[in-house]
C-alpha distance (Angstrom), angle and dihedral (degrees) to the residues before:
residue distance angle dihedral
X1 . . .
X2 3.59 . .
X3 3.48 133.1 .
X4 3.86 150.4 157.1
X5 3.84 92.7 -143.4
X6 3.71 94.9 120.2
X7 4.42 85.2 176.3
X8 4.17 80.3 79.4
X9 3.95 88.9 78.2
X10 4.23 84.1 56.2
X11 3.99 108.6 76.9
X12 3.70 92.6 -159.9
X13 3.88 91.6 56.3
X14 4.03 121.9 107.3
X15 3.60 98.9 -127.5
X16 4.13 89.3 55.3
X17 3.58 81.4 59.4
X18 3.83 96.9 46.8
X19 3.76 88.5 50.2
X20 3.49 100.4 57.2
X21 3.65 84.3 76.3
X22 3.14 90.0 77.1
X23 4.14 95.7 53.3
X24 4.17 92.6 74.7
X25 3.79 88.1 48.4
X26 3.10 103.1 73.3
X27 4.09 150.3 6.3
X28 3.81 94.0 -102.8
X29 3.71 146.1 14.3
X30 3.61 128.6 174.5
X31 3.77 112.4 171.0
X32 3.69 120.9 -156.9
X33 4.19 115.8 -152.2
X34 3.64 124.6 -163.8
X35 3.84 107.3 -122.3
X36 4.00 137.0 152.6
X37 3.85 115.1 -111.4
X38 3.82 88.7 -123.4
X39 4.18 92.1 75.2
X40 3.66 87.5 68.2
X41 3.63 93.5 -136.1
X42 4.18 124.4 161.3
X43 3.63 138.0 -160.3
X44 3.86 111.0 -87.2
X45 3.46 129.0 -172.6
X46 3.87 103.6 -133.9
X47 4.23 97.5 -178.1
X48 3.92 144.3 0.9
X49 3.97 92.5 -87.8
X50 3.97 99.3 26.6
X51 3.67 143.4 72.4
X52 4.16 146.5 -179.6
X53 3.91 128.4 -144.2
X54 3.70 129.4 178.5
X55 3.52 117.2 -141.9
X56 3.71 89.9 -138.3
X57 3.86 89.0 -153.9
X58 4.16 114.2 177.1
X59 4.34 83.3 -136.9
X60 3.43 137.7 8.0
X61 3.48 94.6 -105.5
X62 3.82 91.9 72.2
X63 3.74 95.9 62.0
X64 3.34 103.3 105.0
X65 3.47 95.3 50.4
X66 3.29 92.0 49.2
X67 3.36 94.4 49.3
X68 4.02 94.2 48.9
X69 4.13 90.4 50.2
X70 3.52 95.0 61.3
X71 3.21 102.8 31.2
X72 4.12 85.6 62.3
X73 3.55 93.2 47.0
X74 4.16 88.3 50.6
X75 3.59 86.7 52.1
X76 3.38 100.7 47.1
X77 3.47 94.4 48.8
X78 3.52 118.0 23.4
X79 4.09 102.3 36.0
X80 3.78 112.3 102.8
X81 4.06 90.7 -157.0
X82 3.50 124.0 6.3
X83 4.22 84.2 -159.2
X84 3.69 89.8 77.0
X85 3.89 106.8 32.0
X86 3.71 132.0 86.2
X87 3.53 139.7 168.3
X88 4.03 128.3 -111.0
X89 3.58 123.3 -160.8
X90 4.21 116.0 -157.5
X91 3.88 91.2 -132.7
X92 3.67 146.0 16.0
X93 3.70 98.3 -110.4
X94 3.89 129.8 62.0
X95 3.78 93.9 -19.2
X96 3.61 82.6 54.2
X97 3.59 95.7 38.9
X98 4.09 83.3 58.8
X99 3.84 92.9 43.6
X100 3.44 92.0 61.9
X101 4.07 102.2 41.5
X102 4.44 74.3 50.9
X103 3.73 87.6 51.2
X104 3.48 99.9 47.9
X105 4.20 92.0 45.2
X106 3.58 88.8 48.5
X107 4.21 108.4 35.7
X108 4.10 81.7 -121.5
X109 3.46 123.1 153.7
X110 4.07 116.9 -113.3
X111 3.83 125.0 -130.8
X112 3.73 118.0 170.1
X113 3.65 127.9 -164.1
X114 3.74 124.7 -136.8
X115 3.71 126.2 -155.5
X116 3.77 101.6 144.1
X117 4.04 130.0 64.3
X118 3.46 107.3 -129.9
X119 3.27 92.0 168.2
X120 3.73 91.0 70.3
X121 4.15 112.5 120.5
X122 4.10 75.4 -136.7
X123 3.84 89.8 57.2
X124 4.02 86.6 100.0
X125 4.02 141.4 161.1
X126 3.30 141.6 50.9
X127 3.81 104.0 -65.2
X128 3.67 90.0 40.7
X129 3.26 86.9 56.4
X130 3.56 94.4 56.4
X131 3.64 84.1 54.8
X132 3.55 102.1 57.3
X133 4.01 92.8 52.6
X134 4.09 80.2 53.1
X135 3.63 90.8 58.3
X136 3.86 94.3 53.3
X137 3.54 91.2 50.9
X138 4.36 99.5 39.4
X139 3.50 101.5 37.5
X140 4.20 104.6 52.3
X141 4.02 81.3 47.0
X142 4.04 95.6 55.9
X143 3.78 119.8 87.9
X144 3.69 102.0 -145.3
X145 3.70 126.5 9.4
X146 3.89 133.4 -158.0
X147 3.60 120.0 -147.8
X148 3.93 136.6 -174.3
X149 3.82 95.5 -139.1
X150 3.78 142.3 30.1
X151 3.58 91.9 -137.0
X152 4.20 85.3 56.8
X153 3.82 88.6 46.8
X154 3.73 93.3 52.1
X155 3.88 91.7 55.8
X156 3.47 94.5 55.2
X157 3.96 95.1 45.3
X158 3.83 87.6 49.5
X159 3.80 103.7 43.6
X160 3.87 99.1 38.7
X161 3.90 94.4 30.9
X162 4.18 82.7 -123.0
X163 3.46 127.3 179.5
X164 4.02 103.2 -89.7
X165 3.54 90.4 -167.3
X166 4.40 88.9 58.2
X167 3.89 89.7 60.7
X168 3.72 127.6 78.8
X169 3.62 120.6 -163.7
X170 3.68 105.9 -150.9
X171 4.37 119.1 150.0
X172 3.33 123.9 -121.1
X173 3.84 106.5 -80.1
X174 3.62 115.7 -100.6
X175 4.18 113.9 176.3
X176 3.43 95.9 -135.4
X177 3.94 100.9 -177.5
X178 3.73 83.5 54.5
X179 3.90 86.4 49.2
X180 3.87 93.0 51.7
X181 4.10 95.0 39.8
X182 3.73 91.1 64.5
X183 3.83 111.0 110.7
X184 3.96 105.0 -160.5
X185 3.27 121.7 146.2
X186 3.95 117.7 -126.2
X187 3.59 123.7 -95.7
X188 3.62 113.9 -142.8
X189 4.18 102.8 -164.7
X190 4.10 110.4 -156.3
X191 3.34 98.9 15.0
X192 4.16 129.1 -82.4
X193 4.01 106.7 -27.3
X194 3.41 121.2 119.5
X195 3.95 115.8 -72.9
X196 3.56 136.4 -130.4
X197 3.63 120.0 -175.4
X198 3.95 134.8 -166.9
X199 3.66 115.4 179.2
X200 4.11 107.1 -170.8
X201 3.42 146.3 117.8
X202 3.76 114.5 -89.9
X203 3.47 109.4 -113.0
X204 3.75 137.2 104.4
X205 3.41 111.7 -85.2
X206 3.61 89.7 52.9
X207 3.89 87.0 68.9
X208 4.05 90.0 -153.4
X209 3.75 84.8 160.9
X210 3.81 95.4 75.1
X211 3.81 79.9 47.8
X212 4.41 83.6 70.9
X213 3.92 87.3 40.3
X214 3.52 87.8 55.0
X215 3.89 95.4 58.1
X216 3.74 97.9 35.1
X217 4.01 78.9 60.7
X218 3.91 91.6 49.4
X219 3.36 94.9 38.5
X220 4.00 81.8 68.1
X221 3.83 87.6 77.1
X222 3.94 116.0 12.8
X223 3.92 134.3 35.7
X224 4.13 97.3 -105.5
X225 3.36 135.4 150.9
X226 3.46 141.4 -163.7
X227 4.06 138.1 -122.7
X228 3.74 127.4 -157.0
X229 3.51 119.2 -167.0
X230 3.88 116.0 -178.7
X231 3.59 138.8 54.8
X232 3.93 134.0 -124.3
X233 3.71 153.2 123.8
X234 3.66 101.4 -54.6
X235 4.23 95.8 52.4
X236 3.90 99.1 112.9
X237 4.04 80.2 42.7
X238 3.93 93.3 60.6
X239 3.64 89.4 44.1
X240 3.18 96.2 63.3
X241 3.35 104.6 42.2
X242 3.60 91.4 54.0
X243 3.62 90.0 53.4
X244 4.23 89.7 48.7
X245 3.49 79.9 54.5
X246 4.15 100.9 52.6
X247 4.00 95.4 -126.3
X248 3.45 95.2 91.9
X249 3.73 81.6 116.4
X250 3.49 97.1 60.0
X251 4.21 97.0 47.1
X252 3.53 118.5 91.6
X253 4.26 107.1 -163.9
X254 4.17 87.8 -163.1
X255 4.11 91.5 -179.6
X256 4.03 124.1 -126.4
X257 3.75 109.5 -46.2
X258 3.89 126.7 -168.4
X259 3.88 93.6 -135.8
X260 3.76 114.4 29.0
X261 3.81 90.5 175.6
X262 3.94 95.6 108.1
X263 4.03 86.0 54.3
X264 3.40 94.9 43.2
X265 4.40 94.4 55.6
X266 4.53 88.1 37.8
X267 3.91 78.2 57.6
X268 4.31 136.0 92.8
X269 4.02 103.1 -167.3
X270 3.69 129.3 10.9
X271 4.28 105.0 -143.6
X272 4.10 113.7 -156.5
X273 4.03 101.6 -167.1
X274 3.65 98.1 172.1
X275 3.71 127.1 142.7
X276 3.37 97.0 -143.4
X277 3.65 138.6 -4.9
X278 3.44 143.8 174.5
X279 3.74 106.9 -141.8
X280 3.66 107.0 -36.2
X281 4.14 115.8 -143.0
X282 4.21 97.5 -171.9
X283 3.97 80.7 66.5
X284 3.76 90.9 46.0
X285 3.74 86.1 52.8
X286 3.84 98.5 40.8
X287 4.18 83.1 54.4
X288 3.85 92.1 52.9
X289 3.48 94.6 45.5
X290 3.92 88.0 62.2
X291 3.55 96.4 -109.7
X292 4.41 123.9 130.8
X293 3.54 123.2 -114.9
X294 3.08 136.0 -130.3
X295 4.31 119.7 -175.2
X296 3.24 150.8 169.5
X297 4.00 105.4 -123.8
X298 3.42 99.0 -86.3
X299 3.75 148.5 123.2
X300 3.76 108.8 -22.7
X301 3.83 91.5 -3.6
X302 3.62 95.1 70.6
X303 3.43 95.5 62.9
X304 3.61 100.0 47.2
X305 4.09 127.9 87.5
X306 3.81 107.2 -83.0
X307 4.04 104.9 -137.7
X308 3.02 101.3 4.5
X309 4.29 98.6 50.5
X310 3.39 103.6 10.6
X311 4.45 138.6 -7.2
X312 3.23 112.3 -112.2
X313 3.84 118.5 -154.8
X314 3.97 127.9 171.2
X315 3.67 130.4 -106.6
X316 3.47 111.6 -76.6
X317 3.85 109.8 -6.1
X318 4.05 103.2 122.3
X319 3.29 85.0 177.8
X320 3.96 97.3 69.7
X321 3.66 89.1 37.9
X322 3.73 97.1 57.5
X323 3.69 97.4 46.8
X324 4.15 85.3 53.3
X325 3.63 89.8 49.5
X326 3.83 89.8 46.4
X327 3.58 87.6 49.4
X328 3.98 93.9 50.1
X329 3.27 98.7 47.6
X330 3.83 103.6 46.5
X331 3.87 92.2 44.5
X332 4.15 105.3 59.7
X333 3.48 90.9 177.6
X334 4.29 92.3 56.1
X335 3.90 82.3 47.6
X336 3.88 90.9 53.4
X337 3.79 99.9 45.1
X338 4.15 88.0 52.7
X339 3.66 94.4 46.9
X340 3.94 99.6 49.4
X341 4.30 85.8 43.2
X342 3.34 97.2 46.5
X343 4.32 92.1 41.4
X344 4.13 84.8 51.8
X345 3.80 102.4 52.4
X346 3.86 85.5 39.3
X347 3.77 81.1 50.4
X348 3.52 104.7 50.7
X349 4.18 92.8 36.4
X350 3.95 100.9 51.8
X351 3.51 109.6 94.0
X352 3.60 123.1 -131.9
X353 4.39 114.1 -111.2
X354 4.24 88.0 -104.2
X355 3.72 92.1 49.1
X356 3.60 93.6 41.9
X357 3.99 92.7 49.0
X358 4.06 91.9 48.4
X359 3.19 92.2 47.8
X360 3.81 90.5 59.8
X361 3.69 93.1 37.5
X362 3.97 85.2 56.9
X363 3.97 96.9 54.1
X364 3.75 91.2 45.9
X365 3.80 92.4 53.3
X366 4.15 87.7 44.6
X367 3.79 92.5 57.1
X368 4.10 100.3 42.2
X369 3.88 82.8 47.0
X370 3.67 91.0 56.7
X371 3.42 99.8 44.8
């Protein structure tokens, strides 16, 4: 596997703990993560079946050879039988990029994961744009690729006339019963007002800044306030603009937190404001933590029941937002009959950590028998 998830090399991190369901899948895993020598990180072996290596590049732009050298020597040396290995890459662009240099070295088939939309007319800028000539070349090259959404899988059949019946669409995994077993009490920042919560990483396409639009707008006409929970590039940003604003007082920026659960229950709406996503799990865990949702049609939001589910608002109109928030939080009984529909079709779709890791299992046997 290889990855740019640096949070692997932290044992307390979520996405160690989502790839360990990986570890009973199969004999072997040794996952390669692009890194710069100067974090001083090391190889670790993190199970039985399953190690971690840094690239220890000097800059970012030696990753992928990094990332192709040891992944040779690993095979080479470490695979019991090359007939029933291949290598996955965590997205489309220069993990898969390096996936498929490995691939080529090493006669290994290619799966690529995709979490992201690139396809998305929001998917902007100059590195994205980078990334979106990656795609064309990485993803027609892969033999089998997983994706987080039918809606992403679709795109790729369509525009690279790809196999649809080489891609599995299976979500992020999220361990719901261990989501729903946690007993933490809520935490209700600034006192009792009504609460409006974003939990995302601060960066652009997240779009958290029509998130403080938003509540300026409701602010107009009820005593809310807003929570942000997640940390990024763009902090200072939202700051400010929530200052330029004048609710500055009435925006708590809480940081990233490792369980958002208590924030989640002190909370009355959850917001998603992204402008594009590919499946997105803080909604996922907004829904199952009884709260309504409000989104911009993204990810798993667009293919959920707007009104009845879910509201579904555009990119970038505050104005439509705010009257929906309005509307949810002056009407318990509207916020009720979204919260229990959108908790039972997240219910009855999450799949359970043994169907989740056959699944898996099964599309990695499909593409090494095909190859």
């Amino acid at each position: 596997m290889i990855s740019r998830d640096r949070n692997m090399f932290d044992s307390s991190s979520d996405v160690r703990e989502r790839i360990k369901l990986y570890f009973g899948s199969v004999q072997q895993i040794h996952i390669i993560v692009f890194a710069k020598s100067s974090l001083g990180l090391s190889p670790q072996k993190i199970a039985d079946n399953a190690w971690l290596y840094p690239t220890n590049s000097l800059t970012r732009w030696t990753y992928i050879i990094g990332a192709a050298k040891i992944g040779r020597n690993i095979i080479r040396n470490s695979f019991p039988s090359q007939r029933e290995s291949l290598i996955t890459a965590q997205d489309p662009f220069d993990c898969g990029l390096a996936a498929i240099i490995l691939g080529k070295l090493c006669k290994l088939p290619i799966e690529i994961q995709l979490h992201t939309d690139p396809f998305s007319t929001y998917f902007s800028g100059i590195l994205n744009f980078v990334r979106k000539e990656l795609v064309k070349f990485t993803l027609p090259r892969s033999q089998g690729l997983l994706a987080v959404s039918e809606k992403l899988a679709d795109e790729v059949s369509s525009r690279f006339n790809y196999n649809r019946s080489n891609i599995m669409v299976l979500p992020v995994y999220i361990d719901a019963e261990k989501l729903l077993s946690k007993q933490s009490g809520a935490i209700k920042v600034q006192g009792q007002s009504k609460t409006i919560i974003v939990v995302a990483r601060l960066s652009p396409e997240k779009n958290v800044a029509l998130a403080i639009k938003i509540l300026a707008e409701v602010r107009k006409s009820t005593d809310a306030r807003l929570v942000v929970v997640g940390s990024g590039p763009e902090a200072d940003k939202l700051k400010n603009l929530a200052e330029q604003l004048q609710v500055s007082d009435f925006v708590s920026f809480e940081g990233w937190r490792n369980d958002v659960t208590p924030y989640y229950k002190g909370a009355d709406v959850f917001l998603q404001t992204s402008y594009f996503e590919g499946y997105g799990m803080a909604l996922v865990e907004a829904g199952l933590n009884h709260l309504p949702v409000i989104s911009t049609p993204v990810g798993l939001a667009g293919e959920l029941i707007n009104g009845k589910e879910i509201i579904i608002c555009p990119q970038d109109d505050e104005k439509q937002f705010a009257r929906s928030v309005l509307s949810i939080l002056a009407n318990p009984s509207l916020s009720r009959v979204l919260a229990d529909n959108l908790f039972d079709r997240l219910d009855r779709d999450i799949k359970s950590k043994q169907e989740y890791m056959s699944l898996i299992k099964s599309h990695w046997e499909k593409i090494v028998s095909n190859t």
